[in-house]
C-alpha positions in Angstrom: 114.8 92.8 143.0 113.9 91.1 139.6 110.7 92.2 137.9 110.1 88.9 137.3 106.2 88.1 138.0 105.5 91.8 138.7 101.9 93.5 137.5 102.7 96.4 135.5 100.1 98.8 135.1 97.4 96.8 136.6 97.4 94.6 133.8 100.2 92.8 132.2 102.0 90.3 134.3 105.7 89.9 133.4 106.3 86.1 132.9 110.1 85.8 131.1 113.0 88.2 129.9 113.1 87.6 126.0 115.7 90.4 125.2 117.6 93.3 126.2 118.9 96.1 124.4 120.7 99.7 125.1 117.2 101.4 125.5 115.3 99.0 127.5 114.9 95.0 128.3 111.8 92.9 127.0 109.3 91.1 128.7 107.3 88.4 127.7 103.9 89.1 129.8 100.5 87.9 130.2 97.9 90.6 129.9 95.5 89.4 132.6 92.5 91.5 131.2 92.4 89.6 127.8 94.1 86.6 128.5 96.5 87.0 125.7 100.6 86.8 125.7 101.9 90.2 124.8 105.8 91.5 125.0 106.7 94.5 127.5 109.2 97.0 126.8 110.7 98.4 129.7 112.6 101.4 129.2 116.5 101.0 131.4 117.7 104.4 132.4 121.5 104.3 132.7 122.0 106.3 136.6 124.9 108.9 134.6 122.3 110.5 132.7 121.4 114.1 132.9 117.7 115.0 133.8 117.3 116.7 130.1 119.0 113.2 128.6 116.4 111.1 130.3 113.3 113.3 129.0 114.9 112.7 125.7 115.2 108.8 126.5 111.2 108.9 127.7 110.5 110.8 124.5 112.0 108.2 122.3 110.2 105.4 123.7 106.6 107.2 123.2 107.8 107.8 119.6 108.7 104.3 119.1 104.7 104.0 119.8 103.4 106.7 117.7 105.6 105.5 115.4 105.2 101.9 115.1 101.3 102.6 115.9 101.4 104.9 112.1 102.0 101.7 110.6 99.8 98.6 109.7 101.3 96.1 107.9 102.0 92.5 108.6 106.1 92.8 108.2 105.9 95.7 111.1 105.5 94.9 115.2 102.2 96.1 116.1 102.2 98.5 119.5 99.3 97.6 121.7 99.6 100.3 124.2 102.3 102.3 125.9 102.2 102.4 129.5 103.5 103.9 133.0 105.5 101.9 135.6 107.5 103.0 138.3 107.5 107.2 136.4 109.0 105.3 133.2 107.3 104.4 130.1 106.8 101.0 129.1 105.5 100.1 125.3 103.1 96.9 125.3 103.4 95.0 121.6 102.4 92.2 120.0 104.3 88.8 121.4 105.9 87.0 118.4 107.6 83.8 119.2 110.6 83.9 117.5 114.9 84.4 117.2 116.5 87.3 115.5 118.5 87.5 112.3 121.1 88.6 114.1 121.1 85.4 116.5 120.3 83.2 113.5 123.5 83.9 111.9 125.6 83.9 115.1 124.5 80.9 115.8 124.5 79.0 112.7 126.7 81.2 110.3 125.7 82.5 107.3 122.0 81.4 105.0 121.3 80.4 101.5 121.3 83.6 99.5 117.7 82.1 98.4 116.3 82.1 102.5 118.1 85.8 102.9 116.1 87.1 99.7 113.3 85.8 101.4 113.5 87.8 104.6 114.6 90.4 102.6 111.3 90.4 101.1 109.1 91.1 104.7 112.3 93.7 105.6 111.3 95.5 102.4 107.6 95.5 102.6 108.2 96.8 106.2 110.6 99.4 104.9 107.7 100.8 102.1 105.3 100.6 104.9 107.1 102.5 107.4 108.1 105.2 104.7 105.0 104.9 103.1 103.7 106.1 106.6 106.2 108.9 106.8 108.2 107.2 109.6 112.2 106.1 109.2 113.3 103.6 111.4 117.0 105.0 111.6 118.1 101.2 113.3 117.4 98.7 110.6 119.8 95.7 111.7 120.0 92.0 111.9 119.4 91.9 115.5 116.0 94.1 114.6 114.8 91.5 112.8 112.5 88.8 114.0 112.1 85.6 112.4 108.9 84.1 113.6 108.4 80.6 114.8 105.2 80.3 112.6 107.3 82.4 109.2 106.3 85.6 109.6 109.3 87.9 109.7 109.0 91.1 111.9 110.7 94.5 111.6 110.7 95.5 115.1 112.0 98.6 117.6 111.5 101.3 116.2 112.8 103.3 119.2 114.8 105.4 117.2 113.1 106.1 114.4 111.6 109.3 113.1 108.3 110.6 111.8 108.1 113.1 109.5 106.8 116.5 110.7 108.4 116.3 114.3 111.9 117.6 115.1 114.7 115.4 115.6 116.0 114.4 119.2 119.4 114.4 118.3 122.1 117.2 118.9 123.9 118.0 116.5 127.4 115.7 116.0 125.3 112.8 117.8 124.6 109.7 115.8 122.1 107.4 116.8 121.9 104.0 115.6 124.5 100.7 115.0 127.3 101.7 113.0 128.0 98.7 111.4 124.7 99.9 109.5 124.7 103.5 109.4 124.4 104.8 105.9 127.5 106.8 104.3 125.7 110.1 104.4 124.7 109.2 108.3 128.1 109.8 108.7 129.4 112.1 106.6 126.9 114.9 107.9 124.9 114.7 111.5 122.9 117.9 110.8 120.3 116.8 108.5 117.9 114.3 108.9 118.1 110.8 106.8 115.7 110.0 103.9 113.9 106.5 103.3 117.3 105.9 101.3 119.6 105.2 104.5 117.2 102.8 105.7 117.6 101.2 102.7 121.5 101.0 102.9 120.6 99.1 105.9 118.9 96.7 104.5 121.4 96.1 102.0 124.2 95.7 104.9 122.1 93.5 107.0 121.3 91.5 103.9 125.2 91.2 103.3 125.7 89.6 107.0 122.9 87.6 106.3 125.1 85.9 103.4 128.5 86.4 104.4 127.8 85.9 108.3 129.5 89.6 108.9 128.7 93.3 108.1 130.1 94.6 104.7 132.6 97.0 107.1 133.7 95.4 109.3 136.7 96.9 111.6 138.2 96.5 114.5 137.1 100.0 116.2 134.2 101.9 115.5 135.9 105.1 114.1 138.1 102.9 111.9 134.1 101.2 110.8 133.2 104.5 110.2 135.9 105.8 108.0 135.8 102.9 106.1 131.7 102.9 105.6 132.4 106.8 104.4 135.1 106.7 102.3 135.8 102.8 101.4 133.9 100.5 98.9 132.6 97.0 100.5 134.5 93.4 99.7 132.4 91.9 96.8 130.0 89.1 98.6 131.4 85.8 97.6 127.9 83.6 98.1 125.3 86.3 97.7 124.0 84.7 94.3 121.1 86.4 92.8 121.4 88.7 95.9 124.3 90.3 95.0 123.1 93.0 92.5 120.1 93.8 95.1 123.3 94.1 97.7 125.3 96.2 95.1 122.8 98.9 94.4 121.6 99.0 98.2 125.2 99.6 99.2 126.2 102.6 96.9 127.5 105.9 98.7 125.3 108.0 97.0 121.8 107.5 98.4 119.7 109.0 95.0 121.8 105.8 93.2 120.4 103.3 95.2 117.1 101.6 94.1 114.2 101.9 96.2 112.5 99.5 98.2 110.0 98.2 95.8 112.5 98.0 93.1 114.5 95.7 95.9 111.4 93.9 97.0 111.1 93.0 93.1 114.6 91.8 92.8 114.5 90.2 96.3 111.3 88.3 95.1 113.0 86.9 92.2 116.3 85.8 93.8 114.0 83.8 96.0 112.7 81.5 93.5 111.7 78.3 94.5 114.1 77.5 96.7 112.6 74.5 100.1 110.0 76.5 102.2 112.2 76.4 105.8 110.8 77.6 109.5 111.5 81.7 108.8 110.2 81.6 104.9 107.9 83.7 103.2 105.8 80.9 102.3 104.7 79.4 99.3 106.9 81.4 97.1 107.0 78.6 94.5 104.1 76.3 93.7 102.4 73.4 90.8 103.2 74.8 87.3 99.9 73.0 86.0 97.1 73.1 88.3 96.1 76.3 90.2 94.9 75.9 94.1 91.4 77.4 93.6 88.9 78.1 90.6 87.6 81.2 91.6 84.3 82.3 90.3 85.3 85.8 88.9 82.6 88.9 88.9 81.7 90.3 86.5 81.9 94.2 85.6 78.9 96.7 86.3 76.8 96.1 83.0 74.1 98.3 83.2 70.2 96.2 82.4 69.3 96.1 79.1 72.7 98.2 77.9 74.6 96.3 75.2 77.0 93.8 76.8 74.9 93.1 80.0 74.1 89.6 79.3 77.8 88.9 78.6 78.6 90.7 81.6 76.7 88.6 83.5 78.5 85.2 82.2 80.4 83.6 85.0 84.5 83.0 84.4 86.8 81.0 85.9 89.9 82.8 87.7 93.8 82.0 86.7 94.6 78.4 85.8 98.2 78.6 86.5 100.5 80.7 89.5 103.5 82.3 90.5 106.0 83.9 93.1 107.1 87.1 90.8 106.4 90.6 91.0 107.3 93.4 92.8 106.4 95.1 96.3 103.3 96.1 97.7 101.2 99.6 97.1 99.8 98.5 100.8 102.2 100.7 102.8 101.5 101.6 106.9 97.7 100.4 106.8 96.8 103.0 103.5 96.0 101.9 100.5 97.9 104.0 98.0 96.1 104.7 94.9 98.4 105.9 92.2 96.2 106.3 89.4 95.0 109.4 90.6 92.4 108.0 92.5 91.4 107.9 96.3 93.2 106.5 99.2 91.1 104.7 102.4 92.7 103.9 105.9 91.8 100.2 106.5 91.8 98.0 109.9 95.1 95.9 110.4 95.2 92.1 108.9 94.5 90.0 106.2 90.7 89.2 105.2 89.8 91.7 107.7 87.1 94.3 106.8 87.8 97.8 106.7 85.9 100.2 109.6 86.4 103.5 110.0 87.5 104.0 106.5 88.0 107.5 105.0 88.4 108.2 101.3 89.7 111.8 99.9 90.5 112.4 96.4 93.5 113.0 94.7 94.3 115.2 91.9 93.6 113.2 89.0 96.8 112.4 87.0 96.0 112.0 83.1 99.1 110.9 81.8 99.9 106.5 81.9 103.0 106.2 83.9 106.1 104.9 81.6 106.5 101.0 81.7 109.5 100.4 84.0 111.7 97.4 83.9 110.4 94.3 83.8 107.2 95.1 82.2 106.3 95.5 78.2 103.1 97.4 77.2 100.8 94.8 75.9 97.7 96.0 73.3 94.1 94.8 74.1 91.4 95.5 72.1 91.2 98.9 69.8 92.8 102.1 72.0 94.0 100.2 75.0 96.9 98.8 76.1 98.4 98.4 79.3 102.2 96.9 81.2 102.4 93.4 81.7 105.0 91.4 84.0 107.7 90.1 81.4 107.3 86.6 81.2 103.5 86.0 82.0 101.7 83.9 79.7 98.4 85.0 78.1 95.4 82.8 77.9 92.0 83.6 76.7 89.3 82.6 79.0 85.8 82.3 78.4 83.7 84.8 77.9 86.0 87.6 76.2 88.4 88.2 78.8 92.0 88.3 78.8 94.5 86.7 81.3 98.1 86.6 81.9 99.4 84.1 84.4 102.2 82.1 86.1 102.3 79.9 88.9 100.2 81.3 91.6 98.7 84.5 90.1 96.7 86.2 87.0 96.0 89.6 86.0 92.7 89.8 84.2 91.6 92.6 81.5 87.7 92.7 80.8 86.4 95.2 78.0 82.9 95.6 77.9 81.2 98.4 75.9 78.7 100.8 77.0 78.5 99.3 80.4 77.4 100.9 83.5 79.0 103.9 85.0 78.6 102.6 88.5 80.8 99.5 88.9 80.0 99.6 93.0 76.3 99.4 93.5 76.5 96.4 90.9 79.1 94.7 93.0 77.3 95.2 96.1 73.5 94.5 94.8 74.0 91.6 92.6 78.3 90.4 92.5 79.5 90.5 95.8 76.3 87.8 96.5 77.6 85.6 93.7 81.1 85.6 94.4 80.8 84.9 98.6 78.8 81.8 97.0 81.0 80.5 94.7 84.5 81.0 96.6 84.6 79.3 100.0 86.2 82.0 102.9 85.1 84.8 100.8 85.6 88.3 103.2 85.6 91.4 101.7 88.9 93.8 102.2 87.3 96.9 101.0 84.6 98.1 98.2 84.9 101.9 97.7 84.2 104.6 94.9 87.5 106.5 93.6 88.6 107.9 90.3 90.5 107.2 87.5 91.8 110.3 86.4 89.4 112.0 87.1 86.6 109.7 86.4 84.7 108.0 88.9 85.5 104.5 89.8 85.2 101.5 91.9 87.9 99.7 93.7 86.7 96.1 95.4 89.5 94.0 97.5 88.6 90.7 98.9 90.1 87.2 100.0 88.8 83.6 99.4 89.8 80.1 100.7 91.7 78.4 97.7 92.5 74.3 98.1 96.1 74.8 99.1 95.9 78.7 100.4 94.4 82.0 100.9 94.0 84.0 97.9 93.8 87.8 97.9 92.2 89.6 95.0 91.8 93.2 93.8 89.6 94.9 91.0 89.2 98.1 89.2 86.4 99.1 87.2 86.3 102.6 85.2 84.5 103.7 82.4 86.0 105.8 79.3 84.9 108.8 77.7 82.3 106.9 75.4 80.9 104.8 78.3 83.0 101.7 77.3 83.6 99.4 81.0 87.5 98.4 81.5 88.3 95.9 85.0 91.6 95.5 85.9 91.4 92.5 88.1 94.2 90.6 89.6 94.3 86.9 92.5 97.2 85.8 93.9 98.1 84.3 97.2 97.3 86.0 100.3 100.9 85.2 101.5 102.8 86.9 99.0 100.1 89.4 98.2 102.7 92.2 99.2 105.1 91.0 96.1 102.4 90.6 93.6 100.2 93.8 94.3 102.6 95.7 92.0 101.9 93.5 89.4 98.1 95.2 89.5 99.4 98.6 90.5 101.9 98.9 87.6 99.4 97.7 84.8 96.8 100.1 86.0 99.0 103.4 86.3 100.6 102.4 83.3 96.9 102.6 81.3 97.3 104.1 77.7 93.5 104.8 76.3 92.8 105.8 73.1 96.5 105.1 71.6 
């Protein structure tokens, strides 16, 4: 009898088949209690298998739950509830109109290297979230991917993935996953578990079939795919373009000579470049080179009354005149913020703009050496003892009121020195700032406003969004005094859209912080 039409668990009424996979077929459903479409994951049970094989199969559809639930980030499905119908589980998601990679390519062969780089963007933002979470998806494949109707691209079924902490459900000598995408050391060894470095080999085959319209191994047997994964080194892609490095370094055997996913987010970003916006894009990566979308009204740090430098504190500056679609990937990973100047980390609500509740902040230990400038950055000097990284190929301008900027097309990273400020860069935002800045930039919600450290001196981090002419802006501030009460900010804006390529740009300048050189 088709399920078609049937009320599972009281509530969501199955309305169309959308897919079906080896673990299960999904539903497109109308949950009747909030009037909203969501997508139903029934779980199949294939009639050979033995009573302890389906307790496995039952076990790896709640972790695909817990697993997907560990993670909040735009790039990941989002797992509303998992339910019981019929003595099988069923997982209740998020319904995103959309085709897959996989189908994409099958159907129309294979994309402009600069529309792959730009999926490969979300994949890799979903890939440091889901790590960043301690979870390994273990499946990452065209066919996993979902290009929304609306752009939004979606890493989705994690039904086999892992979390770290709870034992495998795999015996040893089985391998679970598609084989055209199973990492070398997948296959060279089934007793350990993978690290966030197959997943990543993944990525890299799925962005080769993405360009070439087939996997980098392809064979005509599975054993024969296997060997040749294991032991063989893939055909050069012949129209990756600026991909094909990013491709290179994700495919090498050895998984500790591959480059991580923000490294590939970075590259992935750049091979982009300004390439027409199409229907699965990650929007606005190129914009106007003169004009920016928004003057934002920036705050101003945490002068204390009557200390030197309040009344310049107080002047009102204009945000970045110019943008851009450069940087690398997000410090945003699985719905933590991760703090990696030795500060604090809070657990925020899911979405863009949206408020955090429930937030929690612990401290870290404080980490009192500057982090060494990676590629792509130089250390630029700023005012006696201080210097900091800087994205290669930002300009500098000098706004008014003492600042310092450094801009492209979309986006500016802002350094404020202000001596003998206040030490306590929070209650200033929140009695006097905060009031200044939700008048003077339309949309204005706050993200999060919460005290950390700075090695191992208290701190404030602030995160907000803002209604720009064109789009949404996102930006972020840090505020820290030094050891003879002298204010730093570290501020950065950039579109909401791309905010997961640009946050680096903040987190790199900050951890890379040389005082007193």
């Amino acid at each position: 009898m088709s399920d078609l039409g049937r009320l599972i668990a009281g509530r969501y009424r199955l309305v169309e088949r959308v897919g079906r996979g080896g673990m299960g077929t999904v539903w497109r459903a109308e949950d009747e209690l909030l009037g909203r479409h969501v997508a139903v994951k029934k779980l199949f049970v294939p009639p050979h298998l033995t009573d302890d094989e389906v307790d496995t199969l039952y076990e790896r559809t709640r972790r695909e739950a817990r697993s997907a639930a560990r993670i909040t980030h735009p790039h990941v499905i989002v797992v509303h509830d998992v339910v019981d119908d019929e003595g099988l589980p069923c997982v209740v998601m998020e319904y995103v109109p959309s085709t897959t990679l996989g189908d994409l390519v099958k159907q129309h062969g294979a994309l402009a290297p600069e529309e792959a780089a730009r999926i490969g963007c979300g994949m890799a933002a979903a890939l440091r979230a889901a790590h960043g979470a301690g979870v390994l998806h273990r499946d990452v494949k065209p066919g996993n991917v979902l290009l929304g109707n609306d752009g939004r691209i979606v890493l989705t079924d994690f039904g086999i993935a892992v979390q770290s902490g709870t034992p495998s459900l795999t015996r040893t000598g089985e391998l679970i996953g598609s084989i055209q995408y199973l990492a070398p050391e997948r296959l060279r060894s089934t007793m350990g578990e993978p690290g966030p470095a197959s997943d990543l080999w993944s990525l890299g085959a799925t962005l080769y079939q993405a360009v070439e319209g087939r996997p980098p191994f392809l064979r005509d047997t599975a054993i024969e795919t296997a060997y040749a994964i294991a032991t063989e080194e893939p055909e050069a892609p012949r129209s990756a373009g600026d991909l094909a490095p990013v491709i290179e370094s994700l495919l090498r055997k050895e998984p500790g000579q591959r480059m991580d996913a923000q490294e590939a987010e970075a590259l992935l970003v750049r091979a982009a470049g300004t390439a027409p916006t199409g229907p699965y894009s990650l929007r606005d990566t190129a914009g106007p080179r003169t004009a920016p979308d928004v003057p934002l009204t920036r705050r101003q740090p945490a002068a204390a009354p009557g200390a030197p430098g309040h009344e310049g504190a107080r002047r009102r500056r204009l945000v970045v005149r110019s943008a851009v679609a450069v940087a690398a990937a997000a410090c945003v990973t699985g719905g933590v913020l991760m703090w990696p100047w030795g500060g604090a980390e809070a657990t925020s609500g899911r979405g863009s703009g949206s408020a955090a509740t429930g937030s929690t902040a612990t401290d870290r230990p404080p980490s009192a050496s500057p982090s060494p400038v990676p590629a792509g950055y130089h250390l630029q000097k700023e005012g006696e003892g201080f210097s900091l990284p800087v994205r290669d190929g930002w300009k500098r301008e000098d706004p008014p009121g003492g600042e310092v900027a450094y801009v492209d097309r979309l986006a500016g990273l802002r350094i404020n020195i202000v001596e003998f400020a206040g030490s306590d860069p929070l209650r200033h935002w929140r009695e006097t700032e905060e009031a200044q800045t939700r008048r003077d930039n339309p949309g204005y919600e706050r993200v999060r406003m919460d005290p950390t450290t700075f090695r191992g001196r208290p701190a404030g981090y602030w995160e907000f969004t803002f209604d720009g002419r064109v789009r949404k802006y996102r930006a972020v501030e840090l505020a820290f005094s030094g050891a003879d009460g002298t204010q730093y900010v570290i501020y950065l804006a950039a579109p909401d859209a791309q905010w997961n390529a640009y946050r680096p740009v903040f987190d790199t300048a900050v951890k890379g912080i040389r005082l007193g050189g």
